[in-house]
Residue, then its C-alpha position, 0 to 999 in steps of 0.5 A: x258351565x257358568x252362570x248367566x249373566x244377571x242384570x245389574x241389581x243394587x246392593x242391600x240397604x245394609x251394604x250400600x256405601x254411606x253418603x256424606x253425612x247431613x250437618x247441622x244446617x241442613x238437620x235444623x232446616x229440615x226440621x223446621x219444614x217438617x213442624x211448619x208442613x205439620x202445623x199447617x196440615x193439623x193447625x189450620x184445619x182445627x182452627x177452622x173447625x173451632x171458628x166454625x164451631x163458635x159461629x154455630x153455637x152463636x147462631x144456635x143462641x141467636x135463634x133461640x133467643x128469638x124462638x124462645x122470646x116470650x115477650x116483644x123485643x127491641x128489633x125490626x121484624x124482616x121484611x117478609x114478616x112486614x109483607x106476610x103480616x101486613x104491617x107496613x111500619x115506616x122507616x123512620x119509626x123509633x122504638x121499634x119492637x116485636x114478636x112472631x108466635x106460631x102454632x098449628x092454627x093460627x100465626x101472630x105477629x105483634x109489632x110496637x113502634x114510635x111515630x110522628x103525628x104524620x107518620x101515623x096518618x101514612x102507616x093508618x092510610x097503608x093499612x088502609x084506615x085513617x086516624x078518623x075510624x079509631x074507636x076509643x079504647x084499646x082493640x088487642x085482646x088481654x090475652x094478645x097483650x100478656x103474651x106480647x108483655x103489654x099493659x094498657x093504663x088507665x090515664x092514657x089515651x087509647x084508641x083502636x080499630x080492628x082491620x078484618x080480612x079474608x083467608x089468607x090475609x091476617x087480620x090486624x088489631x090496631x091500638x094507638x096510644x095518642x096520650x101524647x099527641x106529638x108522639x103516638x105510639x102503635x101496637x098491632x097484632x097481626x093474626x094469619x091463619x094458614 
């Protein structure tokens, strides 16, 4: 009796008959691509990893400059903090400045900026004021002046109008420093109560 027939099976791994042998070229080219496919696979995702690591870290500085800002710095406040705040500082104001404190009872936004003698009218008019209902001396609090790192001297010429307003608008103290006429500057702290 024989044996059934079996399919054709292919011979072990160790028995198989040896191709030709691969030269040098090919050996190189190979290599070649196997490096470039791994730099791409492990390269370009690690460098996107380490620049999108430097923007968070920068970002983190970022806000943290500004949360931990102790005093007014050079910068214009966003312009929902203008709407919030209600302080409408014209587009043309040089030297512009704030700071935005908050805690549970109350939020502040204190702004400084430079104007012209017309500009003053219009921001006093869009607050709804005039240059006419300032008082002499200054309206900001000695302790809304420290904390924003403002000094008021003696020699300058001040004057100041408290703009008062019901929840939730905030109420706005305003002093004008009209010591040189041609270049008034303004400072005002914005109080909004949540």
């Amino acid at each position: 009796m024989t044996p059934p027939s079996l399919p054709h099976q292919a011979p072990p791994p160790d028995e198989r008959p040896a191709g030709p042998a691969e030269d040098r070229k090919h050996v190189v080219r190979r290599r070649w691509i196997t490096a470039i496919i791994i730099l791409l696979l492990v390269g370009v995702p690690a460098g996107y990893l380490a620049v999108s690591a430097q923007q968070s870290r920068q970002s983190g500085r970022d806000k943290a400059a500004k949360v931990g800002a102790a005093k007014v710095r050079t910068a214009w406040p966003s312009k929902v903090q203008r709407s919030i705040y209600e302080v409408p500082i014209p587009m043309t104001a040089s030297r512009v400045g704030y700071l935005e404190t908050n805690n549970w009872h109350t939020s502040r936004l204190y702004v400084q900026f430079g104007v012209t003698p017309q500009e003053l009218d219009t921001f006093l008019a869009d607050v709804g004021t005039s240059r006419d209902a300032l008082t002499r001396g200054v309206s900001i609090s000695e302790d809304d002046a420290a904390a924003a790192g403002w000094r008021w001297g003696p020699k300058d010429a001040w004057y100041g109008i408290t703009l008062d307003a019901a929840d939730p608008r905030p109420t706005r103290d305003i002093t004008v420093d009209l010591t040189e006429p041609g270049y008034p500057k303004v400072f005002v702290v914005s109080t909004a109560v949540p």
